[in-house]
C-alpha positions as CSV (number, residue, x, y, z in Angstrom):
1,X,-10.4,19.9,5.9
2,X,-13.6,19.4,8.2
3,X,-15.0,16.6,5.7
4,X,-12.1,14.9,6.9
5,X,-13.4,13.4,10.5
6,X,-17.2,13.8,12.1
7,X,-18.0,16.7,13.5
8,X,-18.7,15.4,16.4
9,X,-14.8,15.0,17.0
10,X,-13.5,16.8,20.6
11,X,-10.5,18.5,21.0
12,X,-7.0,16.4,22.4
13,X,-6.3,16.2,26.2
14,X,-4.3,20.2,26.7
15,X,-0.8,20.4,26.4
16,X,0.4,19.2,29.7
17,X,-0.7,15.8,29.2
18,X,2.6,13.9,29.0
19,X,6.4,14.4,27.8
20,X,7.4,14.7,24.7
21,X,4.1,17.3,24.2
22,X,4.8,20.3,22.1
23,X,2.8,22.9,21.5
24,X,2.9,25.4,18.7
25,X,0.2,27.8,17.0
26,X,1.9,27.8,13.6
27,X,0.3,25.7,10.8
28,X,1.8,22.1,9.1
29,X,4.1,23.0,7.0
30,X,3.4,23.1,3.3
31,X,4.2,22.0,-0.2
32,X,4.2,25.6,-1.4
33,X,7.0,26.5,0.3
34,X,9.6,27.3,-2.0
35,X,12.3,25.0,-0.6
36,X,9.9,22.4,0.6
37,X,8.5,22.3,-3.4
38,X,12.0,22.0,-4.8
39,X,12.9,19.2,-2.4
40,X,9.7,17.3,-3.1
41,X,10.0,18.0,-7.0
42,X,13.6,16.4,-7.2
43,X,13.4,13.9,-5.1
44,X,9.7,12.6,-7.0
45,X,11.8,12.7,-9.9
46,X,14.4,10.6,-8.6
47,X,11.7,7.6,-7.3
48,X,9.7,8.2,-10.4
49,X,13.2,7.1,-12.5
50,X,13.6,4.2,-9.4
51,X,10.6,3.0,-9.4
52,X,10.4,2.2,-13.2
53,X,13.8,1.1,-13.6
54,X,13.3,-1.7,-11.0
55,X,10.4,-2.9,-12.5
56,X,11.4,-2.6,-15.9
57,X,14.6,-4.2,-15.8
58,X,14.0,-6.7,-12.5
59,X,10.9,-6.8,-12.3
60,X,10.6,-5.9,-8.7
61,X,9.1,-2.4,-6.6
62,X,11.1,-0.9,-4.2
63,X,9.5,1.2,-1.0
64,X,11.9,4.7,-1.3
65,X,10.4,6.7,1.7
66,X,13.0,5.6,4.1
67,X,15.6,6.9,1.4
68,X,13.8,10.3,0.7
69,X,13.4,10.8,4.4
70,X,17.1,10.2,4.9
71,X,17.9,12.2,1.9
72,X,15.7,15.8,3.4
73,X,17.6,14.8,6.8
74,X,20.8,15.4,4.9
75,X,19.6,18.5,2.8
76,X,18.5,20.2,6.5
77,X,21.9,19.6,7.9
78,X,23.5,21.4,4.5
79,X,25.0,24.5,6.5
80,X,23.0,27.1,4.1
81,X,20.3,29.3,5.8
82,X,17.5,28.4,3.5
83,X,17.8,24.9,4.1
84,X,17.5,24.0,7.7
85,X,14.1,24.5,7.4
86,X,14.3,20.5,6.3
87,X,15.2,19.6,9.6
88,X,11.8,20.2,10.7
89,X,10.6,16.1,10.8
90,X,7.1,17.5,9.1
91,X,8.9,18.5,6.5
92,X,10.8,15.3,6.3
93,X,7.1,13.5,6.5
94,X,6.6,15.7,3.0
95,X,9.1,14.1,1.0
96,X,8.7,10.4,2.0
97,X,5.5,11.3,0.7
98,X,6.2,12.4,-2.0
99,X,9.3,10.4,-3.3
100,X,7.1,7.1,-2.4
101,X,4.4,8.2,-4.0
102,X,6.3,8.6,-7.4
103,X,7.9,5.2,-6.5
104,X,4.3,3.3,-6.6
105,X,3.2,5.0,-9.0
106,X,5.4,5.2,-11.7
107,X,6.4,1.1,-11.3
108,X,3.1,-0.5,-10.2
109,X,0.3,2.1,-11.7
110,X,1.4,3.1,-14.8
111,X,4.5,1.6,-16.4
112,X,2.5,-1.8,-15.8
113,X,-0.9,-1.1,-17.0
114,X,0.9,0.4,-20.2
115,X,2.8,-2.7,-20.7
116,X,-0.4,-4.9,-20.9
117,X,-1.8,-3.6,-24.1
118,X,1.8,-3.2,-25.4
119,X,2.2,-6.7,-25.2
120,X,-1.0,-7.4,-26.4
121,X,0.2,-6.2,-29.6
122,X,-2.2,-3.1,-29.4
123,X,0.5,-0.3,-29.3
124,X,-2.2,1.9,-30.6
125,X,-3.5,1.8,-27.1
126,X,-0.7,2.6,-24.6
127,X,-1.6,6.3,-24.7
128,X,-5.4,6.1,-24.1
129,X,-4.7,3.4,-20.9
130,X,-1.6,5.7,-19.6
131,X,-4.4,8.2,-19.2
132,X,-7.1,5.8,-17.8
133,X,-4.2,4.5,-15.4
134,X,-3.7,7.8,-13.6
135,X,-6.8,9.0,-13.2
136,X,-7.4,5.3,-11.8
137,X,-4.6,5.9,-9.4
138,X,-5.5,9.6,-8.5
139,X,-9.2,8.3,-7.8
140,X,-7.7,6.1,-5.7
141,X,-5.3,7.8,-3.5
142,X,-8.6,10.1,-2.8
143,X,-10.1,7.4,-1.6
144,X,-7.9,6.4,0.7
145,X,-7.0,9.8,1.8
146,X,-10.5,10.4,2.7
147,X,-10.9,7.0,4.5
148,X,-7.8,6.9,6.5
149,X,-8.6,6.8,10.1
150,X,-11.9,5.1,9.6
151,X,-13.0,2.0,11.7
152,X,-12.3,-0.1,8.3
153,X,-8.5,1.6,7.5
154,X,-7.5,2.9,11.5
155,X,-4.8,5.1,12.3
156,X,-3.7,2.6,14.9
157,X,-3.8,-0.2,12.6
158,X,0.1,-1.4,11.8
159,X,1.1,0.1,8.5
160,X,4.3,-1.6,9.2
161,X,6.0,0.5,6.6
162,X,4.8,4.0,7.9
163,X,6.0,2.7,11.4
164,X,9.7,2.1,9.8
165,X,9.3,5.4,7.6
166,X,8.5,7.7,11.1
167,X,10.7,5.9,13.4
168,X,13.7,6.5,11.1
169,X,12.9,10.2,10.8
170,X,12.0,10.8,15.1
171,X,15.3,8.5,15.0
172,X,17.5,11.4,13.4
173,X,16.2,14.0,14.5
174,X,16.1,12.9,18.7
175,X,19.8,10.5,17.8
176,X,20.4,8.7,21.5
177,X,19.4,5.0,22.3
178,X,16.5,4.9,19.8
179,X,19.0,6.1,17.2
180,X,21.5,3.3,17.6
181,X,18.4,0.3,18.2
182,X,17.3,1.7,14.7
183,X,20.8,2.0,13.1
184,X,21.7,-1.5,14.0
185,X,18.7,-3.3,12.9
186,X,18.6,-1.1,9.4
187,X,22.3,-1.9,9.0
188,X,21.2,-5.9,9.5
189,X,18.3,-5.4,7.4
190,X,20.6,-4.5,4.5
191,X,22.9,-7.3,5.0
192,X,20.3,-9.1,4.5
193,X,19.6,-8.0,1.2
194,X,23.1,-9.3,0.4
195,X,22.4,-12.6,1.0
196,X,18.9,-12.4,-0.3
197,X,17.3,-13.0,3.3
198,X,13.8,-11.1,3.2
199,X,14.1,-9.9,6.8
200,X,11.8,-7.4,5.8
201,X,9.3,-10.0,6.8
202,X,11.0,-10.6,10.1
203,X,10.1,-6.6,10.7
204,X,6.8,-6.8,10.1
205,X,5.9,-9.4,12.6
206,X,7.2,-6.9,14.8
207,X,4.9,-4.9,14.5
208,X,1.5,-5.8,12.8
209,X,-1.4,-8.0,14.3
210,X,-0.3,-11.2,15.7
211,X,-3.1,-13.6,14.5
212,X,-3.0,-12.0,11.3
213,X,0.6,-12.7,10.6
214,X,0.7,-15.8,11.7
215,X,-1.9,-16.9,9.0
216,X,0.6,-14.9,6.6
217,X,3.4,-17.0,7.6
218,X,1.3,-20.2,7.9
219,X,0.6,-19.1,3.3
220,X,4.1,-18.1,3.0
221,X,4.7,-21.7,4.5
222,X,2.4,-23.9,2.5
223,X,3.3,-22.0,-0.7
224,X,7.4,-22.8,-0.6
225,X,6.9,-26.6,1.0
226,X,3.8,-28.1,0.0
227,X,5.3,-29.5,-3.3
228,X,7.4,-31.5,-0.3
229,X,4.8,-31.9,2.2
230,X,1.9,-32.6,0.2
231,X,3.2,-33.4,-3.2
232,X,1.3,-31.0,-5.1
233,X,1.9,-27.0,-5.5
234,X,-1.0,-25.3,-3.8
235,X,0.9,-22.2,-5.5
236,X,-0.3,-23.6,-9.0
237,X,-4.0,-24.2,-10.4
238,X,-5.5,-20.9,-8.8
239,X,-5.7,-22.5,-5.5
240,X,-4.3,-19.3,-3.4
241,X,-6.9,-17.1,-6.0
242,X,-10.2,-19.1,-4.9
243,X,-8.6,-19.0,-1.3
244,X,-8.5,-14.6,-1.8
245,X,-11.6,-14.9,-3.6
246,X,-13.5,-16.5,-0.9
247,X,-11.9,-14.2,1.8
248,X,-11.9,-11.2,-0.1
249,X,-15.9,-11.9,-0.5
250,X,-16.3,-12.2,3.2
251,X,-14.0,-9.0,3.6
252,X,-16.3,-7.1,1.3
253,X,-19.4,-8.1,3.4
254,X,-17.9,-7.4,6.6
255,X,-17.1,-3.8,5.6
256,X,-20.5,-3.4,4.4
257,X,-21.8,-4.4,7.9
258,X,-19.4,-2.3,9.4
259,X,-20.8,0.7,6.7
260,X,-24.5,-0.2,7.6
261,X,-24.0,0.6,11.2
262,X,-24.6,4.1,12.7
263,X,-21.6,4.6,15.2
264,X,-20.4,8.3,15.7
265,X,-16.6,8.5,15.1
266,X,-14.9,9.7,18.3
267,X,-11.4,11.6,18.7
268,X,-8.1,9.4,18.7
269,X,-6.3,9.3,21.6
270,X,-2.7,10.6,20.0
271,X,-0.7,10.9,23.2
272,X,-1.2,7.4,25.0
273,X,1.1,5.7,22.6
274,X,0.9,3.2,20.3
275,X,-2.1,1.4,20.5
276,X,-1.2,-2.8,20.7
277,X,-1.8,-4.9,17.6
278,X,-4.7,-6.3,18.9
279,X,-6.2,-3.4,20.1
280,X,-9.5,-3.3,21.5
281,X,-12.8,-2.4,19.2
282,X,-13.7,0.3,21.6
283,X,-10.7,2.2,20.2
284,X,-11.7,5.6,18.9
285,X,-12.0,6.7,15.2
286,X,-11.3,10.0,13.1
287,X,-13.8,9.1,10.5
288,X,-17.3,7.7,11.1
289,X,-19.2,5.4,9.3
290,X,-21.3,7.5,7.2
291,X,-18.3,9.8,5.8
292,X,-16.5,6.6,5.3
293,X,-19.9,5.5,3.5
294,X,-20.0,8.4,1.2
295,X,-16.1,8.6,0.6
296,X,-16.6,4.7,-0.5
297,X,-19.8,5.7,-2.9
298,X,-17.9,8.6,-4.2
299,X,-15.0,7.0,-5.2
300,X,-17.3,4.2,-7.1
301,X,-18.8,7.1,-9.0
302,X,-15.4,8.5,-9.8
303,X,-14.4,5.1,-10.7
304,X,-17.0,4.7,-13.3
305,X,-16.1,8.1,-14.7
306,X,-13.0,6.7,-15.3
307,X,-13.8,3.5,-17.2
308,X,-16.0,5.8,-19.3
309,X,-13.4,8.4,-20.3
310,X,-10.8,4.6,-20.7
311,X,-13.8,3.3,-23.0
312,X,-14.0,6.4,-25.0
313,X,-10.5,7.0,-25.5
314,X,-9.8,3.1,-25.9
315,X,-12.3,3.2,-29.0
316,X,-14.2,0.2,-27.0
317,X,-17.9,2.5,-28.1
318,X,-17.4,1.3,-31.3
319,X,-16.4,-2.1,-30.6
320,X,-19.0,-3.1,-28.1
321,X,-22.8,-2.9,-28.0
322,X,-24.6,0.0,-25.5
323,X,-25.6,-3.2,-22.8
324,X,-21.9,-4.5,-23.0
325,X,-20.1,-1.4,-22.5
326,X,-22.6,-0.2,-19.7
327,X,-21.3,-3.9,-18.3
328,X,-18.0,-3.5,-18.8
329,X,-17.8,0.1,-17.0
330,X,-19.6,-0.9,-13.8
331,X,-17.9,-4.2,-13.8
332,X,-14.1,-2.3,-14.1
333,X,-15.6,0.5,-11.5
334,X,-16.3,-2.3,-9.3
335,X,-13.1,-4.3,-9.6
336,X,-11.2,-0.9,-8.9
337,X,-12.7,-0.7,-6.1
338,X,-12.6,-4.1,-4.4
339,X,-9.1,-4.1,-5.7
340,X,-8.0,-1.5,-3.3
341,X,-9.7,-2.3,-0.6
342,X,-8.5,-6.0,-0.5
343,X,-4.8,-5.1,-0.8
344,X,-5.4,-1.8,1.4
345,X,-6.4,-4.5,4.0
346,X,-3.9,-6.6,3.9
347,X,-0.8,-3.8,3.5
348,X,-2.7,-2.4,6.5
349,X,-1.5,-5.4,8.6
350,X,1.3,-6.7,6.7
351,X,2.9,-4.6,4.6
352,X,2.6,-6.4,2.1
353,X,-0.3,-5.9,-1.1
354,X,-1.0,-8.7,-3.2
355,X,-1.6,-6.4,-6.6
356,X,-1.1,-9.2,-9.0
357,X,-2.9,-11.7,-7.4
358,X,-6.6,-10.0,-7.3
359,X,-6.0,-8.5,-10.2
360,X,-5.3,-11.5,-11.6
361,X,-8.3,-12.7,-9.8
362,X,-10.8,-10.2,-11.6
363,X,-9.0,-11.0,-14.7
364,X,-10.2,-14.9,-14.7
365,X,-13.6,-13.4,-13.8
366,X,-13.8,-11.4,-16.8
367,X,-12.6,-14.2,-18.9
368,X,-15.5,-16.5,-17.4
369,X,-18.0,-14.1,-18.4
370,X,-16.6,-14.0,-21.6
371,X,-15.5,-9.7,-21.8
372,X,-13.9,-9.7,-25.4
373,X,-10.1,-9.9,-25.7
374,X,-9.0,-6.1,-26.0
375,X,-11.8,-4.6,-23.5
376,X,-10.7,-7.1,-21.2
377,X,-6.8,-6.2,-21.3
378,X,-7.7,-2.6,-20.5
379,X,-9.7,-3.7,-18.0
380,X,-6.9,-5.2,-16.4
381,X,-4.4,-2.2,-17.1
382,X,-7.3,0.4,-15.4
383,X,-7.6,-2.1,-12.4
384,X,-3.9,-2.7,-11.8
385,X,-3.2,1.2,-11.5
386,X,-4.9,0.7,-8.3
387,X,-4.5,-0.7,-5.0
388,X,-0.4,-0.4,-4.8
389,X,-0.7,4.0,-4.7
390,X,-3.4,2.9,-2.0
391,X,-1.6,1.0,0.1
392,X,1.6,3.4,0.0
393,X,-0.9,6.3,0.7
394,X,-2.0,4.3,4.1
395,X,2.0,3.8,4.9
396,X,2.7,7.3,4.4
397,X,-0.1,8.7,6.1
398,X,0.6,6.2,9.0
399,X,3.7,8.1,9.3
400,X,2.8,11.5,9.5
401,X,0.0,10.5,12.2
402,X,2.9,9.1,14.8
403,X,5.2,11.7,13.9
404,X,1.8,14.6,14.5
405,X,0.4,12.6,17.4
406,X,2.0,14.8,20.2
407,X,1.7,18.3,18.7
408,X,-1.0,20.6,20.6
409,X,-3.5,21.3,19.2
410,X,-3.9,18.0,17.9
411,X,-6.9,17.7,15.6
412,X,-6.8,20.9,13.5
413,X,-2.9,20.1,13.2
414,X,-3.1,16.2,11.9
415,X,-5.6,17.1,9.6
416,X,-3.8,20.1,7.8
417,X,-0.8,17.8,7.6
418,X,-2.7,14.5,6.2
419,X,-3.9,17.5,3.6
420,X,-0.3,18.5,2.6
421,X,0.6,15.1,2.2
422,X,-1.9,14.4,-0.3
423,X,-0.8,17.0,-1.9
424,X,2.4,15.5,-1.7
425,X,2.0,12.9,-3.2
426,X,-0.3,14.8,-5.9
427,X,3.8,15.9,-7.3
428,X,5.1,12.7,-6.5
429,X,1.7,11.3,-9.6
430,X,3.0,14.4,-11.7
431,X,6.7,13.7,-12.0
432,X,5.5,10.0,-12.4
433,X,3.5,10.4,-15.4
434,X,6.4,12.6,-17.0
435,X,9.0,10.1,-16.3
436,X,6.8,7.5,-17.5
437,X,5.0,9.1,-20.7
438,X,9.5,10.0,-21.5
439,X,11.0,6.4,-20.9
440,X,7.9,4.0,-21.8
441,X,9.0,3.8,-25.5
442,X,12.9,3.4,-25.1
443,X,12.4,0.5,-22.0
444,X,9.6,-2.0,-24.5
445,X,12.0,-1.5,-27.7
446,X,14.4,-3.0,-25.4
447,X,12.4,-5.5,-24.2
448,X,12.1,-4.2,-20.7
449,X,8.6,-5.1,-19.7
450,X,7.7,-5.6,-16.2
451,X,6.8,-9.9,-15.5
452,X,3.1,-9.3,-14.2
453,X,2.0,-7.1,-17.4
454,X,3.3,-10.6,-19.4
455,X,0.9,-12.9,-17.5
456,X,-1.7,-10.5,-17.9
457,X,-1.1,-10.0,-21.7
458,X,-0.4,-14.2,-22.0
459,X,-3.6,-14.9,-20.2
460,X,-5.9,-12.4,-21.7
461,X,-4.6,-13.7,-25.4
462,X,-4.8,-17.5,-24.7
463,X,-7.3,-18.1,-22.1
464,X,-7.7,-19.9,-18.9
465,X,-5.5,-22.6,-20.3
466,X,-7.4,-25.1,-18.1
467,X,-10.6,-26.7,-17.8
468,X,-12.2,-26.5,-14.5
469,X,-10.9,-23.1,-13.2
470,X,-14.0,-22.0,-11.7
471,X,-14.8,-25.5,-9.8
472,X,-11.0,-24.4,-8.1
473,X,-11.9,-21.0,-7.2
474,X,-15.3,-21.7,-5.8
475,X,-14.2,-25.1,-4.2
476,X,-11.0,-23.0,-2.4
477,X,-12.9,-20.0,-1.3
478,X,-14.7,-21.8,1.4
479,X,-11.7,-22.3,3.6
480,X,-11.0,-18.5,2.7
481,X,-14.3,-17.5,3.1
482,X,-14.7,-19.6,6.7
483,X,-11.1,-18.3,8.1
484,X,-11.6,-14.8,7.3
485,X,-15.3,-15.1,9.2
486,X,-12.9,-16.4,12.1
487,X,-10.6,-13.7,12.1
488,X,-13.0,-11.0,11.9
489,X,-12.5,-7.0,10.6
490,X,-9.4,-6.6,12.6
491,X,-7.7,-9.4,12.0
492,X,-8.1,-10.2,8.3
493,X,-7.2,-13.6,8.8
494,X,-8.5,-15.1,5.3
495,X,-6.9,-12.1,3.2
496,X,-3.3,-12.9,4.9
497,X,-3.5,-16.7,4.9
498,X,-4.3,-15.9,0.9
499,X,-1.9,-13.2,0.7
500,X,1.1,-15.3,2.0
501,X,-0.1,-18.6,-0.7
502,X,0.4,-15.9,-3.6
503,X,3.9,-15.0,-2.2
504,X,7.2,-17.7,-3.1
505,X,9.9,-15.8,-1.1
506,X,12.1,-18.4,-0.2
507,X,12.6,-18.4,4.2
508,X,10.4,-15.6,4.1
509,X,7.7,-17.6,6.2
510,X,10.6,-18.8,9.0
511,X,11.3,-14.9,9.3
512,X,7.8,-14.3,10.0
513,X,7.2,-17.6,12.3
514,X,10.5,-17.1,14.2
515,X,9.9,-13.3,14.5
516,X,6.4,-13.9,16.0
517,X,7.7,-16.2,18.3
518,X,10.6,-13.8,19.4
519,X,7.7,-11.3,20.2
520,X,5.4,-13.2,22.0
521,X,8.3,-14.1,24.3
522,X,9.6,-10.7,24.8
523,X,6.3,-9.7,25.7
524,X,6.3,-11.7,28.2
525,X,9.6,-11.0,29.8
526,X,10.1,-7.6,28.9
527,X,5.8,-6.8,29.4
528,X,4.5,-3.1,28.4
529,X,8.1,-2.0,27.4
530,X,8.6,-4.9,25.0
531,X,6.6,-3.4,22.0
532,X,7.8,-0.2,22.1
533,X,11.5,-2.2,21.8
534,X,10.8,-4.1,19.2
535,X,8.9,-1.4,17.1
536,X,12.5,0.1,16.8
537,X,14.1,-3.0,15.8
538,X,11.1,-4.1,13.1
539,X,11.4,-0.5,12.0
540,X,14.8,-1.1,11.2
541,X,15.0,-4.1,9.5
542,X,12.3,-2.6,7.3
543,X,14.2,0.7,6.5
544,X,17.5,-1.8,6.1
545,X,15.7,-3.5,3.1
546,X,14.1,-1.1,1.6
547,X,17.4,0.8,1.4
548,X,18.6,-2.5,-0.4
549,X,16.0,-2.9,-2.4
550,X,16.2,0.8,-3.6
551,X,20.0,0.5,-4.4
552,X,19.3,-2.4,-6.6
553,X,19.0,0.4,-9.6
554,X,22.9,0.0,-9.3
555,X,22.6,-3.5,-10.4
556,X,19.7,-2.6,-13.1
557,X,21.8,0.1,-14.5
């Protein structure tokens, strides 16, 4: 997997370096083992079935890699000589993978973008965009895959989920103090699922950037009480849209500026420990510049590739002159791609990827430059299919870099893992698409149709609704545009103020507020020792309500 990281990459400090080292000569484990492949396969199965059921019948996605990571804990404690090879905590790694990866997929990527056309009233076309949705979402993990541990998407960045996901599994399989600090705050976290507290959010400012969730909270905050404070909804009239616009523009030229310049990657340093939030720029990278470059370029190309095969099986040749379909490719390519990026960013600091709301973004574009009616809704089907699988990718990943980081030899080991969990997740697509391409029919005869794929279908048939749509977006994305040049690559400011106006989770922003401000005085009492504490307990509230969120298919079914 050289094309993975620069060649120019140097080998990790020897074995001795610290505590907790191990060295070993033996390979990552892999999805071929026999065990390992039957573990994956059911458990993909069972996130696929999850994940569509959630968003089918309530409309909501539910992260299930804490639940398949507990689930292969249990299977490598089963007293049967050809399981306990699941106790190994890689092998764990490989079906959180996996299990999330179906999850994503099957909810967000393609049970979705099928619904749009379905509601459309064009059930000739559900087959043709399931196809054109997963090879938009395997084009897509790629991507990410090969940009991972670039300066735009770093290893050290927060990935708050893949944080909860790899402290839960080095939780079970070490037990002691960490154990019990993660127990307890996973055990609160699903309480609060009960009583329909997100303290998922509270986790999360435990552990991603500091100035970049404090814009998130300051959105969250302005989007549930500024009908009160300011007597007008700045959740209504695509306000929090030109506000993502205008950062999501900036965000765009900032990683081309980071793309233009000609910095050699250098090794990560995966034994000195979490790097802080707000890390310093001279932290070193895994992938340089110009393999993140042609990663990006690639994945374009692919992207187009794509919208061509979605065109041709979508019957769009004959409905569309030569000009307008070359249009209408490069323009869905290029709305892929921003679409990831833009919710990779901000899942890489929050944890949280605002799908809907840039698609829904390149979906008011379209209808501004007037893209017919039934081009347009599988435009918006082939663009929703990605960004979610992107973001879960970066979580995932994120996890099997802390739970590699101390393994000697370092580099030849992280790689050949990241590689296996691709893979990984390559079953996790398949037993998505099975699932999906089985239960699509019986879920919209019963009217199950997940909420966004309604508000794309409603907006694509009737229109903007409203005069002046575009005066709104352009006069809101100057303060997006202006706070995201503030905040700069790391901190994504503009993207997360943006992300948190799209959001109405009622208390959500006092979580994050409160749990910023919990954090910032730890720190200061506690000092160096203070993150690492508070890691455990963010991990845990995280793990807590995704475990709630994922048993909600009790209350579906």
């Amino acid at each position: 997997m050289s094309h993975h990281t620069s060649p120019s990459a140097t080998a990790p400090p020897p074995a001795d370096s610290g505590p907790g080292v191990t060295t070993s000569g033996a390979g990552h484990p892999r999805v071929t083992e026999p065990v390992v492949f039957i573990v994956l396969a059911v458990l993909s199965v069972l996130g696929a079935v999850i994940g569509a059921d959630l968003v089918a019948k309530l409309g909501i996605s539910a992260n299930t890699s804490v639940v398949g990571a507990l689930i292969a804990m249990l299977i490598g404690r089963i007293p049967l000589a050809g399981l306990r090879s699941m106790r190994s905590v890689h092998r764990q790694n490989l079906a959180q993978s996996a299990i999330s990866a179906a999850t994503f997929a099957s909810a967000n990527a393609l049970l979705t973008s099928i619904a749009v056309p379905y509601v459309f009233g064009r059930k000739d076309l559900v087959w043709p965009m399931l196809i054109g949705s997963f090879a938009g979402l395997l084009i897509d993990t790629w991507v990410l895959y090969r940009s991972f541990g670039s300066r735009l998407l770093p290893a050290d960045a927060a990935w708050p989920p893949g944080q909860a996901a790899a402290e839960t599994i080095k939780a079970g399989d070490k037990g002691g103090k960490r154990a019990l600090v993660l127990g307890a705050g996973t055990l609160v976290g699903l309480g609060g699922t009960l009583f329909s507290l997100p303290l998922s959010a509270a986790g999360v400012a435990f552990l991603g950037n500091v100035w970049a969730l404090l814009m998130f909270g300051v959105g969250l905050g302005l989007r549930e009480f500024s009908p009160d404070l300011f007597h007008t909804d700045l959740g209504a009239g695509y306000v929090p849209h030109g506000v993502m616009v205008g950062a999501g523009v900036v965000a765009l030229g900032q990683a081309v500026l980071m793309l233009v310049r000609r910095r050699p990657a250098r090794q990560e340093q995966p034994a000195a420990g979490p790097a802080p939030a707000d890390r310093d720029e001279t932290t070193a990278y895994t992938v340089d510049e110009k393999a993140l470059r042609r990663s990006l370029v690639r994945g374009y190309a692919l992207f187009v590739a794509g919208a061509v095969l979605l065109a041709v099986l979508g019957g769009l040749i004959g409905d569309m002159s030569p000009l307008g379909l070359l249009g209408w490719v490069l323009f869905a390519a290029f709305a892929a791609l921003v679409h990831e990026l833009i919710v990779g960013l901000a899942a890489m600091q929050s944890g949280w990827f605002p799908s809907f709301a840039v698609t829904l973004i390149f979906l008011v574009l379209g209808l501004l430059i007037g893209i017919p009616s039934v081009p347009l809704a599988l435009l918006v089907g082939y663009v929703s299919a990605t960004g979610p699988a992107f973001a879960d990718m970066g979580y995932d990943l994120k996890a099997g870099w802390l739970l590699r980081r101390d393994h000697r030899p370092w580099d030849p080991y992280e790689r050949e893992g990241r590689r296996e969990q691709f893979r990984a997740a390559l079953i996790g697509f398949a037993a998505a698409l099975a699932v999906v391409a089985v239960l699509w029919q019986s879920y919209f005869k019963q009217g199950l149709i997940p909420p966004v794929a309604k508000v794309y279908a409603d907006t694509v048939k009737n229109g903007l609704g409203e005069p002046g749509v575009l005066r709104t977006l352009l006069i809101w994305a100057v303060p997006g545009a202006l706070i995201q040049l503030i905040g700069g690559t790391r901190r994504q400011m503009g993207v997360m103020l943006a992300t948190g106006l799209l959001i109405l989770t009622p208390n959500a922003c006092w979580m994050v507020l409160a749990a910023l401000a919990v954090r910032v005085g730890y720190r200061k009492w506690r000092g160096p020792r203070a993150d690492e504490e508070l890691n455990l307990v963010g991990a845990g509230l995280i793990a807590g309500s995704s475990l709630g969120d994922s048993a909600q298919i009790i209350k579906a079914s």
